[in-house]
SERO-4910 file (N, C-alpha, C, O; in steps of 0.05 Angstrom, whole numbers):
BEGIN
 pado doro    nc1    nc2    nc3   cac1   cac2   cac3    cc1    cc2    cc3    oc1    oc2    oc3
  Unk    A    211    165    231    215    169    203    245    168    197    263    172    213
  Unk    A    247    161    171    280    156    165    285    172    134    275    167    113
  Unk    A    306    194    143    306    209    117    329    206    117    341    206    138
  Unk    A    342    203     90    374    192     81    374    205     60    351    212     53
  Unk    A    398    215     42    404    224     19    422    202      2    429    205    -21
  Unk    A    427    179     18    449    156     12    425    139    -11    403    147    -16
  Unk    A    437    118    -22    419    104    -47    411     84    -15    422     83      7
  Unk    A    393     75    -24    381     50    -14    372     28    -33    369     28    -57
  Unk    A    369     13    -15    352     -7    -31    328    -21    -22    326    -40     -6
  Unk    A    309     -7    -38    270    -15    -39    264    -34    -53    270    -40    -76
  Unk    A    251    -45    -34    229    -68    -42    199    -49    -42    194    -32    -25
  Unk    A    176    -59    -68    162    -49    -68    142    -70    -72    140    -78    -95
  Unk    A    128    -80    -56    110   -105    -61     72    -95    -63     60    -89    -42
  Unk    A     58    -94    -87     29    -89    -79     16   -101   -102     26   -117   -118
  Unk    A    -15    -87   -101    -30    -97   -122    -38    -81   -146    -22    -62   -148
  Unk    A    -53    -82   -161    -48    -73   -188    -40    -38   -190    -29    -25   -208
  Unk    A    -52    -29   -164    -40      5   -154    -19      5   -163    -15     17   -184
  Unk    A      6    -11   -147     32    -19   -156     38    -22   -177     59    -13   -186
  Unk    A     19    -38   -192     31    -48   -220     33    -20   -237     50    -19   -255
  Unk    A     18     -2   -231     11     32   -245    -13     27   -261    -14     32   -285
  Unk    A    -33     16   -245    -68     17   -263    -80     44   -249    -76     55   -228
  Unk    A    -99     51   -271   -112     84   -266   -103    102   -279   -114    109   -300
  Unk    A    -77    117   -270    -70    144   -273    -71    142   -308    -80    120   -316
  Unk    A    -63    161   -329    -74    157   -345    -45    155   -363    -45    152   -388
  Unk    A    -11    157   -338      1    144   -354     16    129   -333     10    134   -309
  Unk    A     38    109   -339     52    100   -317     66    115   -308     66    115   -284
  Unk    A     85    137   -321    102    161   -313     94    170   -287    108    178   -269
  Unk    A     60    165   -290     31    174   -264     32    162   -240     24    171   -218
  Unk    A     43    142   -243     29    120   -223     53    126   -200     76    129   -205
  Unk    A     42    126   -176     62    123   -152     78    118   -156     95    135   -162
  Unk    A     84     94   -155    117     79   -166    132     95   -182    155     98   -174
  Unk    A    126    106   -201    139    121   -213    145    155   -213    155    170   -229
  Unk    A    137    156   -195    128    186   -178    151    182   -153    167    200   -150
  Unk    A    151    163   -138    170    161   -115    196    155   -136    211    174   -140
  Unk    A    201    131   -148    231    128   -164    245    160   -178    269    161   -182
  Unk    A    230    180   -184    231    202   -201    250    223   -174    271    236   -174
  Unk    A    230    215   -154    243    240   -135    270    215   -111    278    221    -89
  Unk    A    274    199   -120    299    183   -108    310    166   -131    311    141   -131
  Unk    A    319    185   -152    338    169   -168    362    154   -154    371    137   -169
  Unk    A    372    154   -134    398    146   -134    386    113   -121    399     92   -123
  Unk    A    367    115   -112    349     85   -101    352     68   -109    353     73   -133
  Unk    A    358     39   -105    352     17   -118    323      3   -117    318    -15   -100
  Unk    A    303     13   -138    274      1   -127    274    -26   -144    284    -29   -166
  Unk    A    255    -49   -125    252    -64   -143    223    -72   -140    210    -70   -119
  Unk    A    216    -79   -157    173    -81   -156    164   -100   -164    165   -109   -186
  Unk    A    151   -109   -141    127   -136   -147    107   -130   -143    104   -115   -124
  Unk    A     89   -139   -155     59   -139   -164     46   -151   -172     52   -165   -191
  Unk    A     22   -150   -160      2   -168   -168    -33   -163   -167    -48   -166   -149
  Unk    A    -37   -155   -194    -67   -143   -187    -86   -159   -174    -81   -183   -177
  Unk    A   -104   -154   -162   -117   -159   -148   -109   -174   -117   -125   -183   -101
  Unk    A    -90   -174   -116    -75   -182    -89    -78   -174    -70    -83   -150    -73
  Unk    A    -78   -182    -44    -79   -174    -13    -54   -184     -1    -31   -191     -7
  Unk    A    -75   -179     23    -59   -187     49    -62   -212     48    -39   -218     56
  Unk    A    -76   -237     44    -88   -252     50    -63   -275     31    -52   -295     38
  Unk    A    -63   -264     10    -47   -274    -14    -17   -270      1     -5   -290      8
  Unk    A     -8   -249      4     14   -247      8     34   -255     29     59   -257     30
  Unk    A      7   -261     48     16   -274     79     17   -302     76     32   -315     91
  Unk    A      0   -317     54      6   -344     44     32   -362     25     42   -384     22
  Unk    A     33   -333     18     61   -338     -3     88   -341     10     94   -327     29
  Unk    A    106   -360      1    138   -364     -2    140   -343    -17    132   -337    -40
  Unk    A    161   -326     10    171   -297     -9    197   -297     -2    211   -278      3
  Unk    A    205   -323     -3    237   -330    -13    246   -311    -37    259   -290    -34
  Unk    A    238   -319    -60    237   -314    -84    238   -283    -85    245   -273   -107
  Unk    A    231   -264    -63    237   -232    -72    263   -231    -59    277   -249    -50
  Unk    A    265   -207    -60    291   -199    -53    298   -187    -33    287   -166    -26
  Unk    A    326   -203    -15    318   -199     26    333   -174     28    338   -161      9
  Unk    A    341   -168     54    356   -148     65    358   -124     46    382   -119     41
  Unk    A    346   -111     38    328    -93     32    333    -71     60    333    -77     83
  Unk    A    335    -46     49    338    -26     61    305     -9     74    297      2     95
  Unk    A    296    -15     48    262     -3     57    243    -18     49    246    -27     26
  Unk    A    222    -24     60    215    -53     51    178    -31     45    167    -19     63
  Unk    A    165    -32     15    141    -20     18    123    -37      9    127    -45    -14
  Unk    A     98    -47     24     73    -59     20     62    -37     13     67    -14     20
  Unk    A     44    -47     -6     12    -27    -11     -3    -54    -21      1    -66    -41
  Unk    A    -23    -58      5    -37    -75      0    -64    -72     20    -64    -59     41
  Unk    A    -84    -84     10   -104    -72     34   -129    -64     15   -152    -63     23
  Unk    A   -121    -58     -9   -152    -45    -24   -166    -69    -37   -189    -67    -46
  Unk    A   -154    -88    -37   -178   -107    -46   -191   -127    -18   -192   -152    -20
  Unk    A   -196   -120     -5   -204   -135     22   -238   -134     13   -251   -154     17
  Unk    A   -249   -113      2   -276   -111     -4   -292   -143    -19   -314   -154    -16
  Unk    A   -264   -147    -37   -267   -170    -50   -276   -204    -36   -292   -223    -42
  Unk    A   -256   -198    -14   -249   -220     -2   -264   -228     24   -259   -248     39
  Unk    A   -277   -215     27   -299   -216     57   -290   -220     80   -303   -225    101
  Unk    A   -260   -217     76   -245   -224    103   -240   -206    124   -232   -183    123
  Unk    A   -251   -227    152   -269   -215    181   -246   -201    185   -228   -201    168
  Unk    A   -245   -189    205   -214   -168    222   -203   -191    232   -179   -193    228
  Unk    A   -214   -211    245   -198   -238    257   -173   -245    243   -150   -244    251
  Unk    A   -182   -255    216   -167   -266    200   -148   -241    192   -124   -243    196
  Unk    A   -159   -218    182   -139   -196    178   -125   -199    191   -104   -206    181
  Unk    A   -125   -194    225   -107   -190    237    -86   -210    239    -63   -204    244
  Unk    A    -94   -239    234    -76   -257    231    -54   -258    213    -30   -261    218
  Unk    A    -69   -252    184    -58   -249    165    -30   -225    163    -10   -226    149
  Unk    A    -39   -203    183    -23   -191    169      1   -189    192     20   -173    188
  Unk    A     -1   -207    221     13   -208    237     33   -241    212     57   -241    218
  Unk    A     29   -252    201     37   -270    191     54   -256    163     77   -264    159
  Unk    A     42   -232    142     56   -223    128     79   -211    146     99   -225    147
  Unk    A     79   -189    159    102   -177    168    125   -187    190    145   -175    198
  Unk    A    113   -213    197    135   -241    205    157   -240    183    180   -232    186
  Unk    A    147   -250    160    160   -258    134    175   -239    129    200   -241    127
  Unk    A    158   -213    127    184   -200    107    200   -184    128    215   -168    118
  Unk    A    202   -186    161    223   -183    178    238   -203    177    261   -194    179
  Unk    A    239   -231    173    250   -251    171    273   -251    155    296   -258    161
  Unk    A    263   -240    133    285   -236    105    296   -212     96    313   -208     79
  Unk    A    280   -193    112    293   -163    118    300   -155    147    286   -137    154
  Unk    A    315   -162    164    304   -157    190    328   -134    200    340   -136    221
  Unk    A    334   -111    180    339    -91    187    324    -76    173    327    -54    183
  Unk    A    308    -73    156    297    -61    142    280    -33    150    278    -32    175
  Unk    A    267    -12    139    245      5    157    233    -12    141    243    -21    121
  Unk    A    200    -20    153    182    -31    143    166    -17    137    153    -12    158
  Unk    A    149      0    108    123     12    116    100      3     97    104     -8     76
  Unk    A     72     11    108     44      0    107     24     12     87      1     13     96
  Unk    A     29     21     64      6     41     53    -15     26     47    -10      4     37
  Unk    A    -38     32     49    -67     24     50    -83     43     39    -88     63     52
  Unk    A    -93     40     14   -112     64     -1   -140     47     12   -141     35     33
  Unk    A   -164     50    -10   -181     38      3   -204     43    -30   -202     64    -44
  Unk    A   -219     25    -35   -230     22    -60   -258     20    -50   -267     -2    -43
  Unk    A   -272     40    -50   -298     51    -45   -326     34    -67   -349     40    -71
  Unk    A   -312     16    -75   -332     11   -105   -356      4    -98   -372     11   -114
  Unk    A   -366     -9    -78   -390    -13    -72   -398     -8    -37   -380      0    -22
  Unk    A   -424    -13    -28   -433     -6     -5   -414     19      5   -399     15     25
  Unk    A   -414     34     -1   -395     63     14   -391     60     50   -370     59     63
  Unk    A   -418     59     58   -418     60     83   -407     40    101   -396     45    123
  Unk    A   -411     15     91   -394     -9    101   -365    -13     96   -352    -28    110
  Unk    A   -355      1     75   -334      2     70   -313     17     79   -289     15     79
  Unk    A   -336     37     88   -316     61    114   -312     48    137   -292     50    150
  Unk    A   -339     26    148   -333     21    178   -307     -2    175   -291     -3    194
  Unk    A   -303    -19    149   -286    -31    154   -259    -20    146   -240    -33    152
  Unk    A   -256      4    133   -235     22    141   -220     27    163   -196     22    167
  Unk    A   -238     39    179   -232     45    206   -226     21    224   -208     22    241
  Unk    A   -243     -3    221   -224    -24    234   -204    -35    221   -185    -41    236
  Unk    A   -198    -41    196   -178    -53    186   -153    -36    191   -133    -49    194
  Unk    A   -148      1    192   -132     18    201   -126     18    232   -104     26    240
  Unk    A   -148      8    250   -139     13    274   -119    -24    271    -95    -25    271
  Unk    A   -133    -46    269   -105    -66    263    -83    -59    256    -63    -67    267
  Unk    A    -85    -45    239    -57    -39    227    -39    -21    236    -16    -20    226
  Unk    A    -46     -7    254    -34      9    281    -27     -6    297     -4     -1    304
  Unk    A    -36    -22    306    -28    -36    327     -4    -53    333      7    -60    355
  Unk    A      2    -60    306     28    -73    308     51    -52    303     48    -32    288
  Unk    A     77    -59    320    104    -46    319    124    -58    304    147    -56    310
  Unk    A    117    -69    288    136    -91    260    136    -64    237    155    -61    222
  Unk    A    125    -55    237    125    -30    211    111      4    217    104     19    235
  Unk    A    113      3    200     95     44    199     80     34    177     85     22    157
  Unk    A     53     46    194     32     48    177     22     70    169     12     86    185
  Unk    A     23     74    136     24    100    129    -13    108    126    -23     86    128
  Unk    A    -26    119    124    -55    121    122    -55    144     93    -51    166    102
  Unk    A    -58    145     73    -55    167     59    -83    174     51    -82    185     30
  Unk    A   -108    173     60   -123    184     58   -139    192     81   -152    173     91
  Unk    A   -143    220     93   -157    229    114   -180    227    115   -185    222     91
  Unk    A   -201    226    127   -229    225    136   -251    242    109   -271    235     97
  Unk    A   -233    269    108   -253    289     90   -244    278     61   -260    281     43
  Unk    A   -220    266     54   -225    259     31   -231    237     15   -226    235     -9
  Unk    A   -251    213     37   -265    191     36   -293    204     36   -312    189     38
  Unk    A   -295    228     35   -326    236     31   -332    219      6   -315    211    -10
  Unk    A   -365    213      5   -368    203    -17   -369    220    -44   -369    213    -68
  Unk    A   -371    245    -31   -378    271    -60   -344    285    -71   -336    304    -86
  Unk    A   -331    261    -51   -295    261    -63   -288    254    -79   -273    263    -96
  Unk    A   -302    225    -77   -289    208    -91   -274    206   -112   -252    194   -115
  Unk    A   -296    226   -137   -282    228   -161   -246    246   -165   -229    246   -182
  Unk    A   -249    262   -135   -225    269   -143   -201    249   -145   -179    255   -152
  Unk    A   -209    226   -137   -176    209   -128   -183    184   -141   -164    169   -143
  Unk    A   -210    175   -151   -198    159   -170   -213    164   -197   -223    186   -201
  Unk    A   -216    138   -218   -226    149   -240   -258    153   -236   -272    142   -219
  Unk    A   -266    174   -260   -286    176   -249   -315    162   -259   -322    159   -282
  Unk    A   -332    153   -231   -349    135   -231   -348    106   -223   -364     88   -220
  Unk    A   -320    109   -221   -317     76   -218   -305     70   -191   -314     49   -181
  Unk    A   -292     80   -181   -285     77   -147   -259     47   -148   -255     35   -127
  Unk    A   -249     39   -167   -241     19   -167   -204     29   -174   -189     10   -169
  Unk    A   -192     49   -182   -170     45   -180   -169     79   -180   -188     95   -181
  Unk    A   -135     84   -178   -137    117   -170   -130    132   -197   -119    124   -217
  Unk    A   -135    144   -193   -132    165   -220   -106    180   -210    -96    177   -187
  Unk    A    -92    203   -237    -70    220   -228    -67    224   -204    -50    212   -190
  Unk    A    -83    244   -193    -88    255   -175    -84    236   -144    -71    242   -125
  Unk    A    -99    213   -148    -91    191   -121    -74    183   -124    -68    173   -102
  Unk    A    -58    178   -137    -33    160   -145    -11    181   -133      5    174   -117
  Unk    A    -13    205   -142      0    233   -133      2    231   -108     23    234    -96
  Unk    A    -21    226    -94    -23    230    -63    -11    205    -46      5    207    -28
  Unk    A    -21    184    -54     -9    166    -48     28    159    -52     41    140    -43
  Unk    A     37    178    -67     72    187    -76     73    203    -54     88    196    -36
  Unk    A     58    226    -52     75    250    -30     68    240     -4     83    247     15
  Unk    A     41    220      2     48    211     29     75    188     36     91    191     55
  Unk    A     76    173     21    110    149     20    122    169     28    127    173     52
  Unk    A    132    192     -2    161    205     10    159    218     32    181    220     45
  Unk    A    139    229     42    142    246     66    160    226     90    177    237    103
  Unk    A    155    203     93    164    183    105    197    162     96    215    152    110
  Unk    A    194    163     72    220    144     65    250    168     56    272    158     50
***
């Protein structure tokens, strides 16, 4: 872990989580929850709702901005969407974190991965647990996990995102997903 009181400069790359969809204001949303408690930071944020890994490992990411002090993905909750096997995951995301070492290659790199429960629950956990153990496995970044086992219960759910819908996080996840980052950056 790397704790500094110096400004840095963040790159914040994800999908519409990022953009601040859910919470019920942007003030709410992660992003703005981590910038609040590191004013002196230089963050800068790209987004793209409904985006992955898949997208992002395809893309020329010339165009963001390199050598970057802390480099943060949150990407990973729309995989439900995309039917994509662990093979390809793993390709993909050995191919994203090429890239953005390439153009950051001092950077800390880290990995947040929520996870969007919206349909089949049960299949959605097993591919949790494999798409998390991938994402351990590589030493290009820290992979942050911000949600534990008991609070993917299904009779949780409503606490962390909105409720009924399992599709983006409410206050409360957005919150959690903030105090797991800083605990780390």
């Amino acid at each position: 872990m790397h704790f500094t009181n110096e400004a840095r400069d963040i790159l914040i790359v994800g999908s519409s989580t990022t953009a601040g969809t859910g919470p019920s204001s942007l003030d709410k949303a992660y992003v703005s929850l981590v910038e609040t408690v590191r004013p002196s930071d230089n963050f800068q944020v790209f987004s793209e709702g409904g985006s992955d890994v898949d997208d992002w490992a395809s893309q020329v990411i010339t165009p963001l901005p390199h050598n970057q002090d802390v480099v943060i993905l949150q990407l990973g909750i729309n995989l439900w969407l995309s039917g994509t096997s662990s093979v390809t995951f793993e390709a993909n995301c050995e191919a994203l974190f090429e890239n953005f070492r390439f153009y950051n290659p001092l950077s800390q790199i880290y990995f947040i991965r929520g996870w969007m429960p919206r349909t089949s629950y049960d299949s959605q956990l097993t591919l949790w647990d494999t798409y998390s153990d991938i994402l351990t496995s590589f030493e290009s970044h820290t992979y942050i996990r911000p949600f534990t086992f008991l609070d993917m219960l299904e009779d949780n759910l409503d606490l962390y995102y909105q409720t009924g819908q399992g599709i983006h996080y409410n206050d409360v996840g957005h919150q959690l997903l903030a105090d797991r980052l800083l605990a780390y950056i």
